[in-house]
C-alpha positions in Angstrom: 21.7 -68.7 -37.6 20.7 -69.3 -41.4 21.6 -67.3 -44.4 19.6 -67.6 -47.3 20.6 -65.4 -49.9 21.3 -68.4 -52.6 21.0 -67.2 -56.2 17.3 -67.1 -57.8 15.4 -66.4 -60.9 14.2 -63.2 -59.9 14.4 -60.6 -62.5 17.1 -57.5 -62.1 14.2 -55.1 -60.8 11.0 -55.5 -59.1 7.5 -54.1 -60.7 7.0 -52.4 -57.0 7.0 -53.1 -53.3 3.9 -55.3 -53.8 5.4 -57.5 -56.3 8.9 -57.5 -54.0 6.5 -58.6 -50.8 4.8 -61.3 -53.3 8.2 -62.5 -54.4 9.4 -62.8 -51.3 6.8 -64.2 -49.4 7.8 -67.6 -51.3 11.0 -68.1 -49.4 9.1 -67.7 -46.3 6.2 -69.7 -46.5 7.5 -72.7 -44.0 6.6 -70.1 -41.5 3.1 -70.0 -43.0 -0.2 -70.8 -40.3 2.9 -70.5 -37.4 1.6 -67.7 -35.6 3.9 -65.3 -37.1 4.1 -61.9 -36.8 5.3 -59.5 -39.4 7.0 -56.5 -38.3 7.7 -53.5 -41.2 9.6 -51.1 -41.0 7.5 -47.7 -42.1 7.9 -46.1 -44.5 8.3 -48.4 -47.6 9.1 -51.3 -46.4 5.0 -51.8 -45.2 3.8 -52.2 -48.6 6.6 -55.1 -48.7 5.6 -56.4 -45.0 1.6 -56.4 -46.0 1.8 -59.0 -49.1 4.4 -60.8 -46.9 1.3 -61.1 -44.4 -1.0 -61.6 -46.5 0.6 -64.5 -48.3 1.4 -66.3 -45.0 -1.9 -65.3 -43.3 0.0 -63.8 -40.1 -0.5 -60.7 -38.2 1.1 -57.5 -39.3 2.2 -54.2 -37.3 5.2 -52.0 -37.2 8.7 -51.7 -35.6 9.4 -47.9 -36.6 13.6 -46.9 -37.3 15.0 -44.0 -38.0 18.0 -43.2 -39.3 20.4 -40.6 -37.6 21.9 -38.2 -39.8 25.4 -37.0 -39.2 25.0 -32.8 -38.5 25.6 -30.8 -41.9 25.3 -34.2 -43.8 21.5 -35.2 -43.4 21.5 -38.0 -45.5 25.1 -39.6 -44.3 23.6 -42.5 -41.3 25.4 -42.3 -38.1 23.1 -44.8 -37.3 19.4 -45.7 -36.3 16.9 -45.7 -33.5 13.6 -47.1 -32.3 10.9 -45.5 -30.7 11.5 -48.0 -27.9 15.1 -46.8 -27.6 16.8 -49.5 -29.7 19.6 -48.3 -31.1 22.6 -48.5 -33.6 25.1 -46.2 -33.9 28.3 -46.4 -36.0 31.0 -45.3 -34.4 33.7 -45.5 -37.5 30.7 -42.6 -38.9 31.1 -40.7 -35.7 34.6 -40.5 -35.7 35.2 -39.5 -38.9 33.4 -36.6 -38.7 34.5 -35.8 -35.2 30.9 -35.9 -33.6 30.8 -34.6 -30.4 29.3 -36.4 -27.5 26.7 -33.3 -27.3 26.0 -33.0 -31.5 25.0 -37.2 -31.3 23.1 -36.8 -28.4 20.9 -34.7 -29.5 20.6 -35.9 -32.9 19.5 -39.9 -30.8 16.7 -37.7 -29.0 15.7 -35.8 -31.9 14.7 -39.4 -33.7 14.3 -41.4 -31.1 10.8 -38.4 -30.9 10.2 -38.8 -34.0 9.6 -42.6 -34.2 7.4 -42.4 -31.5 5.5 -39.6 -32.7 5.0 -42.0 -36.1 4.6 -45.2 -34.1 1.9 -43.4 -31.9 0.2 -42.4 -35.4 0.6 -45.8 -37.2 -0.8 -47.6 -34.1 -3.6 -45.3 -33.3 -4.0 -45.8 -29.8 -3.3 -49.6 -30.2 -0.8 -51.3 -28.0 2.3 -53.4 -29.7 1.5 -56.9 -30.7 2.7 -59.4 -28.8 6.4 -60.6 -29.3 7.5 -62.9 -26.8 8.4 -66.8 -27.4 6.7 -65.8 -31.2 8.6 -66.2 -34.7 8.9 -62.6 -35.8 10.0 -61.6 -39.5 11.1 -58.1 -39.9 10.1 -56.8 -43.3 11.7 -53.9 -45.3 12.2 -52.9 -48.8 15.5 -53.1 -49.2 18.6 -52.9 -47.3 21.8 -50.4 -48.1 23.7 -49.7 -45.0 21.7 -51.9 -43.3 21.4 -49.1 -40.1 17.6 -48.9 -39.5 17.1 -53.0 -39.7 20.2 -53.3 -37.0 18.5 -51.1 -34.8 14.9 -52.6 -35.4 16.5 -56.2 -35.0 18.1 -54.9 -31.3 15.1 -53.4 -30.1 12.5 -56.5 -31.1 15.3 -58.8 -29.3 15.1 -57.0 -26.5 11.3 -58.4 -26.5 12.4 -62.0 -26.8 10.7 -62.8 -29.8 11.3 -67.4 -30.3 13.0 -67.1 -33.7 13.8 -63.4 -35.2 14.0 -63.1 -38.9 15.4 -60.6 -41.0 13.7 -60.5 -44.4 14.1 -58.4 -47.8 13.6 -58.2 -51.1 17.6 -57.3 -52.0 20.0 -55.5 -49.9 24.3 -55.1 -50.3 26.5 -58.3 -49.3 28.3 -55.8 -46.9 24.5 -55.1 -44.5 23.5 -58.6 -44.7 26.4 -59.8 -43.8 26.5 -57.7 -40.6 22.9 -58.8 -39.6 23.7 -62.3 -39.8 25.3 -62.3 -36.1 22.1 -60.3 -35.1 19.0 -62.7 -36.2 18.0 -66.0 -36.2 18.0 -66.0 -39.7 18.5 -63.6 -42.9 16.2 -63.8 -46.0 17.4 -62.0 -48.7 16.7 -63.4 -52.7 19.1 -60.8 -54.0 22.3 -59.7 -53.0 23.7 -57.7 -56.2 27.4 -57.0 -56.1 27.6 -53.8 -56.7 25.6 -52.9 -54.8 23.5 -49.2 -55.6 20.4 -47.6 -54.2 17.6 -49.6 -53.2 15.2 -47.8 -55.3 16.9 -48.7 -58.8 15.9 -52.0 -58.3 12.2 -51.3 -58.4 10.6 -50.1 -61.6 8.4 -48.3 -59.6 9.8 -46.9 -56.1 7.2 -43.7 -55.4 7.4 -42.9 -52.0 5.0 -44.1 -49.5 3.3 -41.5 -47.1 1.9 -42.2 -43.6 -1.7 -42.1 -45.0 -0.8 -45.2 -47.1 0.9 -46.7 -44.3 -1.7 -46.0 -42.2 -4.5 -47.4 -44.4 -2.2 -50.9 -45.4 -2.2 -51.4 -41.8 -6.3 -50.8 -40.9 -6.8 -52.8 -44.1 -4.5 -55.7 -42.5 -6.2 -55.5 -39.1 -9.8 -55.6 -40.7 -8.4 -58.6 -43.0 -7.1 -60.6 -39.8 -9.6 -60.2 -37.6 -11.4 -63.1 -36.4 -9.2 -65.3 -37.5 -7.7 -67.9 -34.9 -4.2 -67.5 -35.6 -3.0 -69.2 -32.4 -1.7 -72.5 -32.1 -0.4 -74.4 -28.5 2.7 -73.1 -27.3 4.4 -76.6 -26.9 3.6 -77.2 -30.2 5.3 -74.0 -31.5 8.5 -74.9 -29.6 8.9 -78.0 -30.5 8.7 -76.5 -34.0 11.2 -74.1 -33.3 13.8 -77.0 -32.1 13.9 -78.2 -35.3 
């Protein structure tokens, strides 16, 4: 496992999620012409995940997370979900606010729904890219608690992708740290301490609706297509033994 969140020159805010994917695209580019695939996580962090892409010339798709608000407290995580059933859940959350079994239940199904109801819309009828014995980098805009990327990372292991990385612009010390026993490797340039919201470290942080996401990803697609991304498989392990 590799931790890569060394000091850099980048300034104390981003222009936007563009400029963050451009930026960080340079501390990815040995995966560059690897047959990579670049996972992000909608909403914002696919603006992020499409210059990401585009830099390194891979393929790009979606792992969609939700977070699971605690009942009466919308915005406090309990933790996150996939549409594929990956999950996090923080129990230390849960206890606190003496959760019952039932109340967290319910609130799992009710997201686990709603990210396949969005990963059915972002895909379009589409089946998932292929993951297995691949380098996948997940991609988001920024990382606070650090819920919806544990959950993401556990359900794209499940898929035994050959190296899984974990890359953002800037995220807290305290959620990268707990995703370093999770993924191959963690990429993040900036790793303030304190940490605050994600979105004061963007000059411009508007949010990002499904239409956007939608049309990043057709543009992607269109972009890719015919391009022979694929290289032998020996070769890609014996690059991943390095």
């Amino acid at each position: 496992m590799i931790q890569s969140h060394e000091p850099t020159e980048y300034p104390s805010t981003f222009a936007d999620r563009v400029d963050a994917g451009a930026r960080l695209s340079r501390r990815l580019e040995r995966y560059q012409g690897r047959n990579a695939l670049i996972l992000g996580i909608p909403r914002g962090g696919v603006p992020v995940a499409a210059e990401v892409a585009r830099h390194l010339n891979a393929e790009l798709d979606v792992v969609v997370a939700r977070k699971v608000g605690a009942p009466g407290y919308p915005e406090l995580a309990m933790g996150a979900v996939t549409a594929n059933g990956g999950r996090f859940i923080n129990l230390a959350v849960v206890r606190d606010l003496a959760v019952s079994p039932q109340d967290l239940q319910l609130a799992v199904a009710r997201e686990i729904d709603e990210a396949r109801r969005r990963e059915n819309l972002f895909r379009e009828g589409r089946s998932r890219s292929t993951v297995e014995g691949r380098i996948v980098l997940i991609v988001d805009d920024g990382l606070a608690t650090g819920a919806t990327m544990l959950a993401a990372v556990r359900s794209v292991r499940a898929r035994q992708p050959g190296r899984l990385v974990v890359a953002v612009p800037v995220g807290s010390r305290v959620a990268c740290d707990a995703l370093f026993g999770e993924a191959d490797e963690v990429v993040c340039p900036r790793r303030p301490n304190p940490f605050y919201a994600v979105g004061l470290y963007y000059a411009s942080f508007e949010p990002v609706s499904d239409a956007e996401v939608q049309r990043i990803l057709q543009e992607a697609r269109e972009a890719h297509a015919g391009e022979s991304t694929e290289i032998p498989s020996e070769e890609v392990a014996t690059w991943l033994r390095r």
